[in-house]
C-alpha positions as CSV (number, residue, x, y, z in Angstrom):
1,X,42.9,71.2,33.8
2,X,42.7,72.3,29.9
3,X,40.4,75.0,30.5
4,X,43.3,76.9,32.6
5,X,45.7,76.5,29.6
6,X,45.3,80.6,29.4
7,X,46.2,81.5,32.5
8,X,48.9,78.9,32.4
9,X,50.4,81.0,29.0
10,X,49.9,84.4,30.7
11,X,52.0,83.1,33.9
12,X,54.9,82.1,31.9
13,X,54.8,85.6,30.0
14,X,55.0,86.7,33.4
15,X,57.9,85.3,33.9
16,X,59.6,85.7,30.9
17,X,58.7,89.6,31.2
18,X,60.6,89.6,34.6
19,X,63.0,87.3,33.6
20,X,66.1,89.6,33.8
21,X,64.7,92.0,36.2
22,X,61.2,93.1,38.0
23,X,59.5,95.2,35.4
24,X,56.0,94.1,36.2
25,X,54.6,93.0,39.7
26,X,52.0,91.0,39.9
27,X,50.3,88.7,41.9
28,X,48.5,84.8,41.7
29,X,45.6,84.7,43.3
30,X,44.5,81.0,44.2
31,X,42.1,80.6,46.2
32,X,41.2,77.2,45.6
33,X,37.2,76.1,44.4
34,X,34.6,78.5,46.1
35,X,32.7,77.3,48.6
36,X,29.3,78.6,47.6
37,X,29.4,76.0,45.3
38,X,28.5,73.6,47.3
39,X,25.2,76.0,47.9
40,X,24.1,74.7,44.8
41,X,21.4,75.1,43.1
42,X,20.5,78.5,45.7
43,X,22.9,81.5,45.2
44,X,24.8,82.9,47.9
45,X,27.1,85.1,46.1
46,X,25.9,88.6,43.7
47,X,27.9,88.2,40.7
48,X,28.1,84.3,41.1
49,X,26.1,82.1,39.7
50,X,25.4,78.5,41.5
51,X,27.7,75.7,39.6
52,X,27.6,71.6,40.4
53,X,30.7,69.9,42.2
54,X,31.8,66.8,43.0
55,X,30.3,67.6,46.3
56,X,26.3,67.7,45.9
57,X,24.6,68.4,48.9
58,X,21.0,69.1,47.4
59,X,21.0,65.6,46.5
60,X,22.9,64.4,49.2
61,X,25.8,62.8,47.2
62,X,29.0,63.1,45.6
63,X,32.1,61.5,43.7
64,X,35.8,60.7,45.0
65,X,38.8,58.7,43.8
66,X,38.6,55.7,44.8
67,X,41.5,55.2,47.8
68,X,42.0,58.9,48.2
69,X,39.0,59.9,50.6
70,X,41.8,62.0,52.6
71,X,42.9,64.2,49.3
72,X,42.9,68.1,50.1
73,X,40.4,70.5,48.8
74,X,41.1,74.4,49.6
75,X,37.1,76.1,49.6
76,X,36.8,79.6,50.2
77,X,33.8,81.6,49.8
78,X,33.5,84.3,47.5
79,X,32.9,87.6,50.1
80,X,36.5,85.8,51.5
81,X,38.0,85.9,48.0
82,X,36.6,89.6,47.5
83,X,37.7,90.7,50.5
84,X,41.1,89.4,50.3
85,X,41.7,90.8,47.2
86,X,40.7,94.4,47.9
87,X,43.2,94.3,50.9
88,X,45.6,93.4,48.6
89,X,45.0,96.3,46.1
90,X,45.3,98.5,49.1
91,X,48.7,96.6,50.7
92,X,51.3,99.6,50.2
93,X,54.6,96.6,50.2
94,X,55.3,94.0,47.6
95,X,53.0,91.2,46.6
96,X,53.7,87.9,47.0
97,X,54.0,86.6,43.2
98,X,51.8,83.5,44.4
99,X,49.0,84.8,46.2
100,X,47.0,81.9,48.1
101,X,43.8,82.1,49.7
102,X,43.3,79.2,52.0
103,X,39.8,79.9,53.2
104,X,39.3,76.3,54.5
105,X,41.7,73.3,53.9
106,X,39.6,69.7,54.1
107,X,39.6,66.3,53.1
108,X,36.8,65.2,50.6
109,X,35.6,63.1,53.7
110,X,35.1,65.6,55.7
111,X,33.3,67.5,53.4
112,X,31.0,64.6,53.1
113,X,30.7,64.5,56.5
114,X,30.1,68.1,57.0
115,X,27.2,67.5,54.6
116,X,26.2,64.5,55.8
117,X,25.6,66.6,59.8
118,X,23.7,69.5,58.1
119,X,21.3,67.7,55.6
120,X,20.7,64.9,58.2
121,X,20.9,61.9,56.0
122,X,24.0,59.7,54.6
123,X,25.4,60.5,51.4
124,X,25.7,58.6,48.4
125,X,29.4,58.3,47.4
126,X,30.4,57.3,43.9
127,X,34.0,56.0,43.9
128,X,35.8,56.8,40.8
129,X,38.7,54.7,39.5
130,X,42.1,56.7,39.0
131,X,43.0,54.6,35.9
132,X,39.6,55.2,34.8
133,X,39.8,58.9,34.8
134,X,43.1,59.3,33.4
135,X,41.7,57.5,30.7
136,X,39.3,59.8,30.4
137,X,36.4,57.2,31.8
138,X,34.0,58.6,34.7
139,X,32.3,55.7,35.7
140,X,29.5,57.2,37.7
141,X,25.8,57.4,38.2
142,X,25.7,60.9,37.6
143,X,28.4,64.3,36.3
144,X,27.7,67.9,36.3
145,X,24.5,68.9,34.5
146,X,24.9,72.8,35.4
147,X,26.3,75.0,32.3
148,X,28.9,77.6,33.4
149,X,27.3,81.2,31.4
150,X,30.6,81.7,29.7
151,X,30.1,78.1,27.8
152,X,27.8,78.0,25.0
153,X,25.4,75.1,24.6
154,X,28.0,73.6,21.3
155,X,31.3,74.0,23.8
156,X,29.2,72.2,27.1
157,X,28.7,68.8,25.8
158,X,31.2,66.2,27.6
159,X,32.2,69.7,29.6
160,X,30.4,68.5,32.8
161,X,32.5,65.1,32.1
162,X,35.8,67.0,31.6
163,X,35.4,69.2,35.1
164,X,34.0,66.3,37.0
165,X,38.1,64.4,36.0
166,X,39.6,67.4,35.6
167,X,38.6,68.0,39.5
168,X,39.3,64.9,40.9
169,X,42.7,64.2,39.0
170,X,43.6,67.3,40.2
171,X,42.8,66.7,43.8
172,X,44.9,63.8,44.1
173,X,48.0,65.5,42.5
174,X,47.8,68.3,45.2
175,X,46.7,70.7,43.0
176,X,43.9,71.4,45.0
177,X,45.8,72.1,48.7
178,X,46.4,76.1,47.8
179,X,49.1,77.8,49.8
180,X,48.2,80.7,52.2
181,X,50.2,83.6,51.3
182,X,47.3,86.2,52.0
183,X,46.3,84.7,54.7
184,X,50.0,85.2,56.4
185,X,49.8,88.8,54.5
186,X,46.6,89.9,56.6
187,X,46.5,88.0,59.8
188,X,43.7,89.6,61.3
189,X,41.0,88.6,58.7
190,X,38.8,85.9,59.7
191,X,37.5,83.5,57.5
192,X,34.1,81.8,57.1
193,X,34.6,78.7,58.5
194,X,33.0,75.5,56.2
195,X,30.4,74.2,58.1
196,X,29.0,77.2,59.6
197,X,28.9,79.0,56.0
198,X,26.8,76.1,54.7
199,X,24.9,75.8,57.9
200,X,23.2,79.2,57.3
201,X,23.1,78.1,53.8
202,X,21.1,75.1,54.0
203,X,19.3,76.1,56.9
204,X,15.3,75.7,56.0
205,X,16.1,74.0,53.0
206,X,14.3,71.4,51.3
């Protein structure tokens, strides 16, 4: 996605740094898209704020590509990701150079289906064309509205567009189904599991 072309130059001055031998380690963290985000629009997370996803449980809908229902999504919540990470500060060997957090590993079906059991209602499921994305097309009755902080009002328009592809392009190519280094790394962590995170979530909500 073109808003990771950063961390994409820093990783290959990584590698170019360590090219002949290991001056520098260093570790990936990937956890894949946080699952608070589908919390949206109420906050579960201090120092993150509530962001849109092609998953919208508040309004009981979402977007997929059209044929690929079964393509992976890694979603891990933020205390996970936070957790993780310290551990890993404190981990006296080596790092891993790709360090993946795999708090849940789903299909976009079953995260619709997951929604669909704790709002009690079907969802309505926009199917977005691959050729049409690629194109840069989203042909759908509605894209992100919510404005990430970091992007002023000038940068965001077409942004919610952009993610919304960006997101679903990238689901299909895999890019999405993270590795689980850290979980191998620290064995006896246990994750918050996807539906009973956003059960306690949504729980009393309108």
């Amino acid at each position: 996605m073109p808003w990771w072309a950063g961390k994409e130059n820093t990783r290959e001055y990584l590698r170019k740094v360590n090219r002949n031998k290991k001056v520098l380690e260093y570790i990936l963290f990937q956890p894949g898209l946080f699952l608070d985000y589908l919390a949206f629009p109420y906050k579960t997370a201090k120092h993150v704020d509530p962001l849109q996803s092609v998953f919208d449980y508040y309004n009981g809908r979402a977007i997929v590509v059209d044929g690929h229902e079964d393509a992976i999504m890694t979603l891990t919540t933020v205390g996970d990701v936070a957790a993780i990470v310290a551990r890993a500060v404190d981990y006296e060997g080596e790092w891993p150079e790709i360090g993946g957090i795999r708090g849940n590993r789903v299909t976009f079906s079953q995260v619709i289906q997951i929604g669909e059991k704790i709002r009690g209602r079907p969802f309505t499921v926009d199917n977005a064309k691959k050729e049409d994305l690629e194109s840069g097309t989203l042909n759908t009755s509605w894209a992100l509205e919510k404005r990430h902080p970091a992007v002023s009002e000038e940068q965001y328009a077409g942004f919610g567009k952009t993610v919304s592809i960006g997101i679903l392009l990238s689901s299909i190519k895999g890019a999405c189904d993270v590795s689980d280094e850290l979980n191998q790394l620290f064995p006896d962590y246990s994750f918050n599991k996807i539906e009973d995170f956003l059960t306690r979530v949504w729980k009393g909500k309108p």
